[in-house]
N, C-alpha and C positions, 0 to 999 in steps of 0.2 A: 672055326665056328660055323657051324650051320644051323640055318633057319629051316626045319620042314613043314608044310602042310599040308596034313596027311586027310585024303578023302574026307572033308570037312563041310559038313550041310548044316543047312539054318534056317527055319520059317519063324514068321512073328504072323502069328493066326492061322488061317489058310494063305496066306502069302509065303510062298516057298524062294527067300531071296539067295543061298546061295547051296546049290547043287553037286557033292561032292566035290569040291578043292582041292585037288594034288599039287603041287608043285613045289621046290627046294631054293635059296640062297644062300651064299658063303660069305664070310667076312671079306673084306676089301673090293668087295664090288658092289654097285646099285644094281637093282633090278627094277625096272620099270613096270607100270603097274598102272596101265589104261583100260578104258570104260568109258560109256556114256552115264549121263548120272542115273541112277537107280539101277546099275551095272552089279553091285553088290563091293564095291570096292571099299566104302568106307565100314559096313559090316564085318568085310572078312578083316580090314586095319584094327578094330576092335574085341576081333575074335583075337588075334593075335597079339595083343596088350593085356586078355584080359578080362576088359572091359565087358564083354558076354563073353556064356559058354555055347559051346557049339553044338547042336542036337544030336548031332554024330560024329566018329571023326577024329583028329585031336592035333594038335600044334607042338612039337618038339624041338629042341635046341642039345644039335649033338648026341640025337635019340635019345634024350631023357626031357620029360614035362619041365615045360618055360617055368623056374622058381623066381619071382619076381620081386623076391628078397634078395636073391642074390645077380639078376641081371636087371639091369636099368633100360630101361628104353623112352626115348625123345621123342615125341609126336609134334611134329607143328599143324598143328590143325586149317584146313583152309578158312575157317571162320573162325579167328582169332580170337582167345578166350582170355586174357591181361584185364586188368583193373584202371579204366583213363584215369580215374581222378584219384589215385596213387603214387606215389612217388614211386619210381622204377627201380631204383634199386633193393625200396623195402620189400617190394615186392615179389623180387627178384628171389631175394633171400629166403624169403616165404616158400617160394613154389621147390627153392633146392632143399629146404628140410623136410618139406613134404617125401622127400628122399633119399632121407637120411644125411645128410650133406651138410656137418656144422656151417658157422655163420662164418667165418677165416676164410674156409676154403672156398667157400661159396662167393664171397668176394672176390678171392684170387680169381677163381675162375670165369665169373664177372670181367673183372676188370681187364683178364685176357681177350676177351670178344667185345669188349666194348673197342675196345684200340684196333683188335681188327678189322673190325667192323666202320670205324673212323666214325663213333658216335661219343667220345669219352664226354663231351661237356656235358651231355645228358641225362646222368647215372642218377643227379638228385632231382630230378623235374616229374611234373606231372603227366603220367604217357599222353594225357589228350592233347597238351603242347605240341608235340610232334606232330612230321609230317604224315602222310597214311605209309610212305616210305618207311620211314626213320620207324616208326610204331612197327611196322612187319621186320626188321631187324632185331629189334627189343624181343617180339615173339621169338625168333629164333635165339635169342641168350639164353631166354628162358626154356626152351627144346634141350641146351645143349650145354647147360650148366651144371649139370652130376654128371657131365662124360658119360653119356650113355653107351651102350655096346652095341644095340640096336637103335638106327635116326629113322624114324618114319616120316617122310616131309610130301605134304598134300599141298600142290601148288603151290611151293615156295618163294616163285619167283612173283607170285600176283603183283600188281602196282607198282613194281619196282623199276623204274628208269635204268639206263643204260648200264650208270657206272657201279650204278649198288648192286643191278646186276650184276656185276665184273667181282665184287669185292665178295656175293653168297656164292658164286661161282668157284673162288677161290676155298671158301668153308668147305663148299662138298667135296671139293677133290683131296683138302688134308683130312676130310674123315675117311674119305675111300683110302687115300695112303696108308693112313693110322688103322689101317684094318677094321675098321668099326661095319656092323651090316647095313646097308641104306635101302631103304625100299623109297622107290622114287615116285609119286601120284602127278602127273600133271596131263592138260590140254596143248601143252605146248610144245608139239613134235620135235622142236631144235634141243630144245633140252634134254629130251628123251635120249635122245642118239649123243648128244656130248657125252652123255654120263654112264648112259647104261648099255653092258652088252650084251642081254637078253632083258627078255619084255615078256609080259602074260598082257596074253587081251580077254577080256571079262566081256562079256554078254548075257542079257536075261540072268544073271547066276551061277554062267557058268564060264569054262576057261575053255573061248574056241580057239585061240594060238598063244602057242608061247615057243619061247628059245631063241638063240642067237639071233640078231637083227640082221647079222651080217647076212648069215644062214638062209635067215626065211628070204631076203630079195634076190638071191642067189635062186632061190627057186623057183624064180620066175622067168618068163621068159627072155632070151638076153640075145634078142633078134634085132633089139632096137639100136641104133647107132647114132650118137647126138657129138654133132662137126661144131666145132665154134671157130668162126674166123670174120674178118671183117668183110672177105668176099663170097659171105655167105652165098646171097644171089646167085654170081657166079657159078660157085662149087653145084647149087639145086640145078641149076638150068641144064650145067652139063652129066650131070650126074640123070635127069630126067630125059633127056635131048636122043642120048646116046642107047645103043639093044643092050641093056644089061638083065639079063634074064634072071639072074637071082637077085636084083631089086624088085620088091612089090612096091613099093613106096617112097616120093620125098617130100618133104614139107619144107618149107624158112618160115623162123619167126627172128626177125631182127636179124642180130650174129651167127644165128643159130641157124643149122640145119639138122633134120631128124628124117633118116634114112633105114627104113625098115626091110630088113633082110628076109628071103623066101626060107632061108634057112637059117641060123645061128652061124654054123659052122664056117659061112662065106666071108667072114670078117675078113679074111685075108685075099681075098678077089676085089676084093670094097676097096682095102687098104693098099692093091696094088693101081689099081684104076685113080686111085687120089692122088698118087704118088708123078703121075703121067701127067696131072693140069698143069701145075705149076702155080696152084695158089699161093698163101701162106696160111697154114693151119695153127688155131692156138692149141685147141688141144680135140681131142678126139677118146672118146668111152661109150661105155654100154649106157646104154640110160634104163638104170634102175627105178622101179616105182618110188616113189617119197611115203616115210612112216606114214604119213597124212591120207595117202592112199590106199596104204592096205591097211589101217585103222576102218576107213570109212567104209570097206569092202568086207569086214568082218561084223561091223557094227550098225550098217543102216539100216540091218533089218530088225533091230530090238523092239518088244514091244514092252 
């Protein structure tokens, strides 16, 4: 199953929010899908539902038009759209016939994510009883109650403590198992990288990177060399002290030392020179940029 979209534009007036859109996803993987807000991200989630059409352009599933009679898709919305003063589970039932999903099944599969989710006392309660926790659980039963084929999930993890985080944690990785397509929206760089192993970044409209996460920080510089030992000190002093002509650079912060090579290539001139102190090293790598980073280097210039 693949998700396409294909050169895909869209103004609402003279505001031109998203400027041809290329890019592809496959079943059993998320694809991360970051932006600043007004990035155009919740327009193209919408394009892709449905919900608008596109001014140009077109969305495909297995190069034939998304028939949305016959594939389901799960959106949990960052701004939670549930009924507080409902009972949860009427409600629940509601939103799975809206999708064709008798009232049986709909329960079954209810009562499966209510247990996984370790909320079952709450199936008959009014959602505004809940915590703001417990209530973004509930949105996600209802995301994912006609088994969708496509989960769209925007910021899923908002307000969720540790261990409910642990428990949607577990959700996303049996949909990515279960082959289902996940397109992943959040601000929250860890989650990005647990789950997805390409990314698009959005800008004004448009898509200025995307592809393999691994890939893009690989293409960065890999001059940098980050020491972690408890004789950090130590290892900078003599690492700084001594002619080592292809060091430009050393730093400590705490355990850490960050030792910047004139060249890449010198890792192993570096790695013989460490090997000669006689510290104890915990562990020794390239120091890669963090998502966080090359998000903000792609994105701070949006207007």
């Amino acid at each position: 199953m693949i998700l396409s979209v294909n050169n895909v534009s869209k103004a609402f007036g003279e505001k031109q929010v998203l400027k041809g859109l290329s890019f592809s996803c496959e079943g059993g993987k998320a694809l991360g899908i970051l932006g600043r807000n007004g990035a155009g991200k919740t327009t193209m989630i919408r394009i892709i539902m449905g919900v608008f059409n596109a001014d140009s352009g077109n969305v495909t599933l297995d190069g034939e038009p998304v028939n949305n009679r016959k594939i389901k898709i799960g959106y949990l919305p960052e701004e939670r759209g549930l009924y507080p003063k409902k009972k949860i589970m009427e409600q629940l039932i509601y939103f799975a016939a809206l999708q064709g999903i008798d009232k049986k099944t709909a329960i079954l599969n209810a009562d499966g994510l209510f247990k996984k989710l370790q909320i079952e006392e709450y199936k008959n309660v009014r959602l505004d009883t809940l915590s703001k926790g417990n209530q973004q659980k509930v949105q996600l039963i209802a995301t994912l109650i006609a088994n969708p084929d496509i989960v769209i999930l925007d910021e899923p993890f908002s307000g969720l403590d540790p261990v409910n985080a642990s428990l949607l944690k577990d959700i996303v990785k049996d949909l990515i198992g279960n082959g289902k397509l996940v397109l992943f929206s959040s601000h929250q760089m860890n989650y990005i990288e647990e789950f997805c192993n390409d990314i698009l970044i959005l800008n004004g409209g448009q898509i200025v990177l995307g592809g393999s996460i691994k890939e893009i920080k690989h293409g960065y510089a890999r001059n940098i060399i980050e020491i972690r030992s408890e004789n950090a000190g130590a290892i900078a002093n003599a690492l700084s002290s001594s002619n080592y002509s292809y060091i430009k650079r050393v730093s400590v912060d705490g355990n850490t030392v960050l030792v910047t090579l004139a060249d890449e290539n010198e890792k192993n001139r570096l790695l013989e020179a460490l090997s000669h102190m006689g510290n104890q090293i915990d562990e020794i790598k390239v120091k890669e940029p963090t998502l966080n980073e090359i998000f903000v280097q792609f994105t701070e210039g949006q207007v």
